[in-house]
C-alpha positions as CSV (number, residue, x, y, z in Angstrom):
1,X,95.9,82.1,86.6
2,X,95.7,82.6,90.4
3,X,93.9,80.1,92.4
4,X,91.8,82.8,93.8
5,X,90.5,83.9,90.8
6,X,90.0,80.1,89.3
7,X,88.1,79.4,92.2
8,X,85.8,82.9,91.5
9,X,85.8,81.8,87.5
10,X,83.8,78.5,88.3
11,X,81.7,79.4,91.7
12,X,80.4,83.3,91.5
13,X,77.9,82.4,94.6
14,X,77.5,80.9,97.8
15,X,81.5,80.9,98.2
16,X,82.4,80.0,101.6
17,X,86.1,81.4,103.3
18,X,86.9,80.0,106.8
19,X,89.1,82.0,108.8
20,X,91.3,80.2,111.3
21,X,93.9,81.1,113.6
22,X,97.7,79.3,113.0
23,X,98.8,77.5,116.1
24,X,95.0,77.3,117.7
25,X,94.4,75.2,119.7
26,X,97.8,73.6,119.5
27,X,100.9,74.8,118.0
28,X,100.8,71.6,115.2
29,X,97.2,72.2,114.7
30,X,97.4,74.4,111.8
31,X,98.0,71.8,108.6
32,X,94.8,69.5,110.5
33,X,92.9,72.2,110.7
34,X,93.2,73.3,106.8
35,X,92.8,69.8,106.1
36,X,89.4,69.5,107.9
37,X,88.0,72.7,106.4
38,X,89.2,71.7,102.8
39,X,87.6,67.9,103.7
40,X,84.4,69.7,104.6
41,X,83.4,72.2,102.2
42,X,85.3,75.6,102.5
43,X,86.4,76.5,99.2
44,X,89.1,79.2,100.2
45,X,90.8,79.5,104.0
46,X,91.6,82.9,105.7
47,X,95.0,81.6,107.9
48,X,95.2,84.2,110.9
49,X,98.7,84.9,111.6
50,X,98.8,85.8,115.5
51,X,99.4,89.2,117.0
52,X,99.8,90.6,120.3
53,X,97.3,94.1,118.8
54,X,95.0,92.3,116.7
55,X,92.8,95.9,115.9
56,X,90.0,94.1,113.9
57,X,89.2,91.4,116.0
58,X,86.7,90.8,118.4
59,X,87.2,88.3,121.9
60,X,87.0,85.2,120.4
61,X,89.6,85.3,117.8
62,X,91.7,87.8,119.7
63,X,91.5,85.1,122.9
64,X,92.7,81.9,120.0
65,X,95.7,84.5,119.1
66,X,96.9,84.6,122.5
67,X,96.7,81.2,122.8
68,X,98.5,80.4,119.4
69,X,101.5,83.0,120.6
70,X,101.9,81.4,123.9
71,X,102.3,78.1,121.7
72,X,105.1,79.5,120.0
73,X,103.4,80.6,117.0
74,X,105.8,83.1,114.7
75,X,106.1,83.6,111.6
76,X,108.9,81.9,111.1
77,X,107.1,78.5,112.5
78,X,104.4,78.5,110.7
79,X,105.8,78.8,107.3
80,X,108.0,76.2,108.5
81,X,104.4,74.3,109.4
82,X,103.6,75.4,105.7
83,X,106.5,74.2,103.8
84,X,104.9,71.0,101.8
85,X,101.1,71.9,102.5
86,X,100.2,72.3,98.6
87,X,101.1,68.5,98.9
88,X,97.4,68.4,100.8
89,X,95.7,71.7,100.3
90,X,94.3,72.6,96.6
91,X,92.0,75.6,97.9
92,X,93.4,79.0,98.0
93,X,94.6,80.2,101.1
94,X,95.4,84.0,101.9
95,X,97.5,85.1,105.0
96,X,95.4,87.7,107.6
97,X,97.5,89.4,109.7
98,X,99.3,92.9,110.7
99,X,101.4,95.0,109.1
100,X,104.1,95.4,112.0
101,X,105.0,91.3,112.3
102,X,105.6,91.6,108.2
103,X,107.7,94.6,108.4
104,X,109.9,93.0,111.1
105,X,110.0,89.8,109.0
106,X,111.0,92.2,105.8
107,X,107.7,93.1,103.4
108,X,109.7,91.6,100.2
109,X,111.3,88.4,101.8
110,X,108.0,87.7,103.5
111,X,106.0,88.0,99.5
112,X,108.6,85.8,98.4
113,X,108.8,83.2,101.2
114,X,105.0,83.0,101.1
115,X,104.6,82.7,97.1
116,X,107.3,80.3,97.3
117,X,105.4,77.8,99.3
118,X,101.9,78.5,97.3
119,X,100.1,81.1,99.6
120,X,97.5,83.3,97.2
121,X,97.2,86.2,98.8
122,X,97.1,89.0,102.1
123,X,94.5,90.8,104.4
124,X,96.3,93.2,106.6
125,X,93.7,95.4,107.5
126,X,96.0,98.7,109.2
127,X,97.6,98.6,105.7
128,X,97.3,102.3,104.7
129,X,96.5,102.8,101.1
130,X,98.9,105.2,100.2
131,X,101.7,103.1,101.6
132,X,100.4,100.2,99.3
133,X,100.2,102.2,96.4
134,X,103.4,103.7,96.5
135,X,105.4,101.2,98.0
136,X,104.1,97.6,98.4
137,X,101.9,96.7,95.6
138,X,104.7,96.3,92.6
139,X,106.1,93.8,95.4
140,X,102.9,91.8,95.4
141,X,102.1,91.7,92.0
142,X,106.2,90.5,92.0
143,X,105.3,87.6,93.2
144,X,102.2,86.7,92.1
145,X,100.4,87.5,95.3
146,X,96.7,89.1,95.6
147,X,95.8,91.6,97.3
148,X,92.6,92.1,99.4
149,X,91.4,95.3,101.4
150,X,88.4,95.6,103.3
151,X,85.4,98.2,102.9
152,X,82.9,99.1,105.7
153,X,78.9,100.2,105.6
154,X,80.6,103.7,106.5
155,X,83.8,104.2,103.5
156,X,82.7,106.5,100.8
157,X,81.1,105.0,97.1
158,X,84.6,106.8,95.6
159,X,86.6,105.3,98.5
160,X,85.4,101.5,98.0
161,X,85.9,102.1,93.8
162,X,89.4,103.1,95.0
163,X,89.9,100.0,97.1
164,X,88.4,97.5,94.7
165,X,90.6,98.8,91.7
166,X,93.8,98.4,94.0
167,X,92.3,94.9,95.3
168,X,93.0,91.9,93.5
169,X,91.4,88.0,94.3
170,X,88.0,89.6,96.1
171,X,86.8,92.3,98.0
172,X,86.2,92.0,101.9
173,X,83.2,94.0,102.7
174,X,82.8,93.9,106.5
175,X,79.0,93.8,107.2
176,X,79.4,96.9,110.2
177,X,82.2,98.9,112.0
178,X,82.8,96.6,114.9
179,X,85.2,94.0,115.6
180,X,84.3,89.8,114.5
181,X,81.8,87.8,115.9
182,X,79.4,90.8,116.7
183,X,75.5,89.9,116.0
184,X,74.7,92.2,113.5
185,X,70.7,93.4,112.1
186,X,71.2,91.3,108.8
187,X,68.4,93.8,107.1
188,X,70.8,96.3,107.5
189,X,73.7,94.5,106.1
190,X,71.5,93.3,103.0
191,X,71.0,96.9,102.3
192,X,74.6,97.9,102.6
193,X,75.4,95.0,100.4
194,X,72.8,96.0,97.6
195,X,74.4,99.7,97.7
196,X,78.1,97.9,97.2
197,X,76.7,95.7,93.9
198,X,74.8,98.9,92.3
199,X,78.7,100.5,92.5
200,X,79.5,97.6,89.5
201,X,83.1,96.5,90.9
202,X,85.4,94.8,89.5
203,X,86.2,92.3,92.5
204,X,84.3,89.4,93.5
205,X,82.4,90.5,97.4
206,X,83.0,88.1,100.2
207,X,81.0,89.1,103.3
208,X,82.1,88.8,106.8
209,X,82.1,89.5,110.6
210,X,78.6,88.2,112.1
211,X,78.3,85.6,109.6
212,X,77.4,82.1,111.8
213,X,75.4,79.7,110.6
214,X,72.4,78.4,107.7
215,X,70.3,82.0,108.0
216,X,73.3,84.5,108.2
217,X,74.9,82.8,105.1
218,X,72.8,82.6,102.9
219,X,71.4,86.0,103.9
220,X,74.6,87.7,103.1
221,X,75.1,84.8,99.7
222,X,72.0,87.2,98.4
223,X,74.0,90.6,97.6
224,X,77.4,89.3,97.5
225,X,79.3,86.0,96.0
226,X,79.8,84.6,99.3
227,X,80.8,84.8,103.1
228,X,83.6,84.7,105.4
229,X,83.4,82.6,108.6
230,X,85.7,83.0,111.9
231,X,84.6,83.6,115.5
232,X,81.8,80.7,115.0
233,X,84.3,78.5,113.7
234,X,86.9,79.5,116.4
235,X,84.0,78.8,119.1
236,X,83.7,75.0,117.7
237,X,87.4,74.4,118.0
238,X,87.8,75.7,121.3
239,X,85.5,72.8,122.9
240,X,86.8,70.3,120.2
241,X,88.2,66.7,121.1
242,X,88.4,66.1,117.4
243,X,89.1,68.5,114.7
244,X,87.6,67.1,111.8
245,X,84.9,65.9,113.5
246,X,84.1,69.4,114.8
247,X,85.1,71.3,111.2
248,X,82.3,68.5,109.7
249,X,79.2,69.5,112.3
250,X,80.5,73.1,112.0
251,X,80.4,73.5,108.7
252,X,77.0,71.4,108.0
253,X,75.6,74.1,110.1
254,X,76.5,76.5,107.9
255,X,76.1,75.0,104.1
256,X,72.4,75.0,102.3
């Protein structure tokens, strides 16, 4: 059984998912980091894998990429960084990224090398669906790897049955069509939320861009099984002279 859905199996609500950025704010940051989040309360961590066009992102996380490349994050380095980290990490962890760096790295040898080290899953959100069902889906299920696409307030009732049926570990329902760390009208994004649970998917909902602290979490917690985290997160690292001392105030700003 995948750690994803174990972790879906015995918590249905209130799920938390922190997204951070490898290589921010030092190249050897990442593993600390992880550690802190895992120390703290997250029960699944998004790992952003740096890119020079990150299309989904807003400033904050865009600005911790930039920072993470001029590091010297790649690829390459941080699965090096991620070689023994099941040796201190138990919670899932997915990869969030961009198509382009996989293809370069090679879409099969980058499943394998990242099952083989005890990632769960990917988010690449300019993957096209077509491509994925034709071409890249037998290659994740290959190697044990999930699957997760995102859905929007605007993609059609048949569209998000589509995407959930092809998703596998949860469903990332973006709570409107702009980048991360937006403020968003959370009356509106209850409402979108309550339309996606009256569709009766098959994946577990995780809810994210906006989401920040006590009120927005447990606003979107309502109408979904949980919420992802990442610009406010980013925000508290940025200023941080300790990690897990930030990840700890961070995150008991954020739990009920």
């Amino acid at each position: 059984m995948s750690r994803i859905k174990n972790l879906f199996d015995n918590k249905n609500k209130n799920v938390l998912n922190v997204y951070c950025t490898a290589g921010f704010p030092k190249l050897n940051s990442t593993l600390e980091v992880m550690k802190a989040l895992q120390n703290n309360g997250a029960d699944l961590i998004e790992l952003g894998m740096p890119y020079s066009d990150p299309l989904a992102d807003g400033e904050v996380i865009q600005q911790s990429g930039s920072v993470a490349l001029k590091n010297g994050m790649t690829i390459k380095v941080l699965l090096e960084q991620l070689k023994n980290f099941r040796g201190d990490i138990s919670v899932p962890v997915v990869l969030m990224g961009y198509l382009n760096p996989v293809l370069q790295y090679g879409f099969e040898k980058f499943c394998a090398d990242v099952s083989a080290i005890g990632i769960d899953g990917l988010i690449l959100p300019d993957m096209p669906q077509i491509s994925f069902e034709k071409e890249y889906s037998a290659i994740m299920k290959k190697y044990g790897l999930d699957f997760i696409f995102l859905v929007t307030p605007e993609t059609s009732e048949e569209r998000v049955k589509k995407l959930d049926e092809l998703s596998s570990g949860f469903l990332y329902a973006v709570s409107s069509s702009s980048t991360t760390g937006k403020d968003k009208s959370f009356e509106d994004v209850e409402k979108y939320l309550q339309r996606l649970q009256s569709y009766s998917l098959k994946c577990p909902i995780l809810t994210g861009f906006g989401v920040k602290d006590k009120v927005t979490f447990q606003s979107v917690c309502k109408y979904s099984n949980g919420a992802i985290i990442g610009s406010a997160y980013i925000k508290a690292l940025q200023n941080a002279d300790d990690i897990e001392t930030a990840t700890k105030e961070f995150l008991q700003s954020v739990l009920p």
